[in-house]
MARTI-874945 format. One line per 4 residues: number of its first residue (from 1); for each residue y, x, z of C-alpha. Coordinates in steps of 0.05 Angstrom, whole numbers, plus 5000, padded with zeros to 4 digits. Example, Ala and Ser with C-alpha at 12.3 -4.5 7.8 and 13.67 -1.06 7.14 Angstrom:
2
1 = 4910,5246,5156 | 4979,5273,5143 .
***
This chain:
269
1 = 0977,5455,3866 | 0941,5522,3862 | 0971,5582,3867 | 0949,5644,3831 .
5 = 0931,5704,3857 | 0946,5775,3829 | 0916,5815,3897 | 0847,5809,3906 .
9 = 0828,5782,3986 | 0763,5772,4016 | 0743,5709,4009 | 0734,5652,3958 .
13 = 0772,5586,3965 | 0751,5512,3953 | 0785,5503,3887 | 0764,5450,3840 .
17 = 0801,5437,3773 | 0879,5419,3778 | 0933,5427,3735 | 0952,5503,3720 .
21 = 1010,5529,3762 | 1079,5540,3741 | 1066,5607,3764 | 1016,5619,3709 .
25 = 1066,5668,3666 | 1072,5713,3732 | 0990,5724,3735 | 1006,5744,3661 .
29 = 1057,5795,3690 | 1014,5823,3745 | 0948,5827,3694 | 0986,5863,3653 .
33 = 1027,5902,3710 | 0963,5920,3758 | 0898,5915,3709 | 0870,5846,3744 .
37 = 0883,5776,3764 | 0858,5716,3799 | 0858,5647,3784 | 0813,5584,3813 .
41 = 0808,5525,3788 | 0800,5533,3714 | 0755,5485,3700 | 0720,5432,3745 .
45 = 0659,5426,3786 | 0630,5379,3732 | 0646,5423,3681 | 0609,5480,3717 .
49 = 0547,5444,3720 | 0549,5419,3644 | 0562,5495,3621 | 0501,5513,3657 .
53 = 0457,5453,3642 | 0479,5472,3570 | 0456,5552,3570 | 0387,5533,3614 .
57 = 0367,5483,3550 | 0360,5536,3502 | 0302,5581,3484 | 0312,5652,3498 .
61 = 0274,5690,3444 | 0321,5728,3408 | 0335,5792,3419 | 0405,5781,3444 .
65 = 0373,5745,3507 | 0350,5800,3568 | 0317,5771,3633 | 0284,5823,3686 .
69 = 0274,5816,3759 | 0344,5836,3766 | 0388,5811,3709 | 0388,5744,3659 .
73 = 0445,5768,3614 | 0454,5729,3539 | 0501,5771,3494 | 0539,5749,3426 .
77 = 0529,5690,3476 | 0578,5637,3430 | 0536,5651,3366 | 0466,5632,3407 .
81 = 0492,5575,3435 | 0546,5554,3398 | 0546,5478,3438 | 0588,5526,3491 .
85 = 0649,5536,3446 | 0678,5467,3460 | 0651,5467,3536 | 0696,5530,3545 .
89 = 0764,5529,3503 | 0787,5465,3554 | 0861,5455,3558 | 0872,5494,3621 .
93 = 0840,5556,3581 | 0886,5550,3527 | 0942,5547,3569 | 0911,5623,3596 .
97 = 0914,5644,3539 | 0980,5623,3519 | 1005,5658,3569 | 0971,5719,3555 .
101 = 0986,5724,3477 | 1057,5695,3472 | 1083,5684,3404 | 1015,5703,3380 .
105 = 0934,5671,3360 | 0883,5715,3393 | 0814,5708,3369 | 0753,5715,3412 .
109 = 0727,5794,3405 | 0663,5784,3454 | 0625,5749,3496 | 0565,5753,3546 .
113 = 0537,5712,3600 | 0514,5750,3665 | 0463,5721,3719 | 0452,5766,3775 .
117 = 0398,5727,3817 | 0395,5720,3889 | 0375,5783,3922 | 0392,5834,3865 .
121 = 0395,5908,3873 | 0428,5917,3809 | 0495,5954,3813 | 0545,5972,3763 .
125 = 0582,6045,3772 | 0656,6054,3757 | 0673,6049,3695 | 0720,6027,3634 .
129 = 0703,5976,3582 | 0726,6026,3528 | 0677,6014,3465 | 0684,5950,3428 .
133 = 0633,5918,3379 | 0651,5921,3302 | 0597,5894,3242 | 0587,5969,3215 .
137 = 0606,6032,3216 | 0660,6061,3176 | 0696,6133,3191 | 0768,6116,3210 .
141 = 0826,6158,3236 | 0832,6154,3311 | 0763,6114,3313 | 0706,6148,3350 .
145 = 0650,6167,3373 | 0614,6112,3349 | 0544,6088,3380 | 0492,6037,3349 .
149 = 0435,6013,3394 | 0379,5951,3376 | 0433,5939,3316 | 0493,5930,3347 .
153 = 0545,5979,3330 | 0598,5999,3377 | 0663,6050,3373 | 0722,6074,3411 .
157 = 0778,6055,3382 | 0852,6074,3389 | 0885,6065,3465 | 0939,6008,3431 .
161 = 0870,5961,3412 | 0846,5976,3486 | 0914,5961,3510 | 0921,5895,3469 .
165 = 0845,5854,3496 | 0846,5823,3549 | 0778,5797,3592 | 0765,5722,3620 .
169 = 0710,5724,3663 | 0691,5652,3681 | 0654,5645,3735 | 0603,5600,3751 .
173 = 0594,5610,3822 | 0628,5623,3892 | 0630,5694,3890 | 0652,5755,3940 .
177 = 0625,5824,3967 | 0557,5800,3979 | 0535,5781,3911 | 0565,5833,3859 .
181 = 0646,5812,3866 | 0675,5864,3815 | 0709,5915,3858 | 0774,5945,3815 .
185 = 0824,6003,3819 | 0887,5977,3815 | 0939,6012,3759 | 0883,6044,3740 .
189 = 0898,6012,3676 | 0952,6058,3659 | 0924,6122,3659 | 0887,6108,3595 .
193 = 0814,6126,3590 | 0791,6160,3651 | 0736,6220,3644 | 0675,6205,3691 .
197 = 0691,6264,3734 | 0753,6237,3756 | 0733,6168,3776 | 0722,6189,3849 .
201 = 0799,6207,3854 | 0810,6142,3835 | 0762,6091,3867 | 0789,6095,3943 .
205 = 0844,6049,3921 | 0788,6006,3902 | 0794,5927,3922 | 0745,5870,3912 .
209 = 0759,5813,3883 | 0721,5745,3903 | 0734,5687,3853 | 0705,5615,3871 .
213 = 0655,5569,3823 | 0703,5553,3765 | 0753,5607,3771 | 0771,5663,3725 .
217 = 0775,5740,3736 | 0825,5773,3683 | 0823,5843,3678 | 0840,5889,3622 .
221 = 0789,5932,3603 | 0817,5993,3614 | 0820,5980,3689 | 0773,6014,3721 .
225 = 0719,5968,3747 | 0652,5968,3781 | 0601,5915,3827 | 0555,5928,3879 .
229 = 0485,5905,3897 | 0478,5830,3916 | 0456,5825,3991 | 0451,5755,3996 .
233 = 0413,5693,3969 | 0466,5675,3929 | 0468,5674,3856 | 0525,5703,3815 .
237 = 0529,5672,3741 | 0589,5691,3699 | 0615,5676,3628 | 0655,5743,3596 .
241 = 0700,5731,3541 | 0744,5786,3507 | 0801,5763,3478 | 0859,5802,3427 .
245 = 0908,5785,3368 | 0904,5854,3343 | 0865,5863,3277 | 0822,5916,3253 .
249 = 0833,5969,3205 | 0814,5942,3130 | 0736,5942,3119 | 0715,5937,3185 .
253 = 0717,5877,3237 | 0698,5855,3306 | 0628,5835,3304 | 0635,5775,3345 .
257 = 0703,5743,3320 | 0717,5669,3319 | 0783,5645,3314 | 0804,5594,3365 .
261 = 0814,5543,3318 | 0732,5554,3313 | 0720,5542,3379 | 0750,5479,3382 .
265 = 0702,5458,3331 | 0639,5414,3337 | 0577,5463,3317 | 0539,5424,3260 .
269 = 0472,5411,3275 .
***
């Protein structure tokens, strides 16, 4: 049986699929006590490589698909390939995120996939995932600033809707230190959003957190959160999803919502 695992370590374990652990409501506690969980074997090794085989079919000319030396990233990634919704929502996922909305449906908010190739020297600083992606603007009390970039529209919204998504990351490789791990302040979480200027009082409580192929990362995305350069030959390849059950303010709505009743839906050709 696998054990989850609310402390970060350094280094992944050999974790295929298995049934979920009875322990699964305390990595709910922790993720929502400390900013960030573990947990391997979400889904299979199998099911790794069909998730894959499935995104490396598709063409990559819209606009939502960026490739560089550095970085192969696919946002609003369920609308391009909307084959992944079944691939993903697997019974061992539900059962996450039954744990993590009790008594309540969340609906998916976002979702991106990441490939940072062998060798990378792309880094992510500290930060917080504070904005979140709506389909327009529209001025609202405690909503701001708002940003809009290549026609996506993005705005900070009030601490509670912060507070209330929580992020799978699904990844798709063995991953530690040497290629891009996601390195997190613990608590951090609870100190709401954190001016730049004061991230360097934070970040020596930093840990990093290595995940093996078919494991998840939860994190909230408050907790503050960053990844260093890859310095290795290995490949780190991750599926983001942003989950919440908390709904928008009349007239305005997440931009990439689908209900999780529509993920478990066959796409129609």
């Amino acid at each position: 049986m696998l054990t989850p695992d609310s402390h970060c370590t350094g280094s992944t374990q050999d974790a295929s699929a298995a049934p979920l652990p009875d322990g699964l409501q305390n990595v709910a506690q922790n993720l929502q006590k400390h900013g960030y969980a573990t947990l391997p074997g979400i889904i299979s090794p199998e099911e790794v490589r069909a998730l894959l085989q499935t995104i490396e079919a598709v063409e990559t000319t819209s606009s939502n698909f960026r490739r560089s030396q550095d970085v192969f990233a696919i946002r609003n990634l369920l609308g391009e390939i909307p084959q992944l919704r079944e691939q993903l929502l697997t019974p061992r996922l539900r059962e996450v995120l039954a744990a993590l909305f009790p008594g309540a449906t969340p609906h998916l908010t976002k979702a991106i996939y990441f490939d940072k190739p062998a060798g990378s020297n792309w880094l992510v600083a500290w930060h917080q995932d504070v904005m979140i992606s709506v389909d327009h603007r529209l001025d609202l009390p405690g909503y701001g600033p708002w940003s809009s970039k290549s026609g996506e529209v993005a705005v900070l919204p009030p601490q509670a809707i912060l507070e209330g998504i929580f992020t799978l990351r699904l990844h798709l490789d063995d991953c530690d230190e040497t290629n891009g791990a996601l390195r997190v302040v613990p608590d951090s979480h609870r100190h709401g959003v954190i001016p730049n200027e004061q991230h360097p009082a934070y970040t020596p409580q930093a840990v990093t957190c290595p995940v093996p192929a078919g494991g998840l990362m939860l994190m909230q995305p408050l907790t503050l959160h960053a990844s260093n350069r890859s310095t290795s030959n290995r490949p780190r390849r991750v599926i983001h999803l942003e989950f919440s059950a908390a709904e928008l303010p009349a007239g305005v709505q997440w931009r990439e919502r689908l209900e999780v009743n529509q993920l478990l839906q066959r796409p129609s050709c």
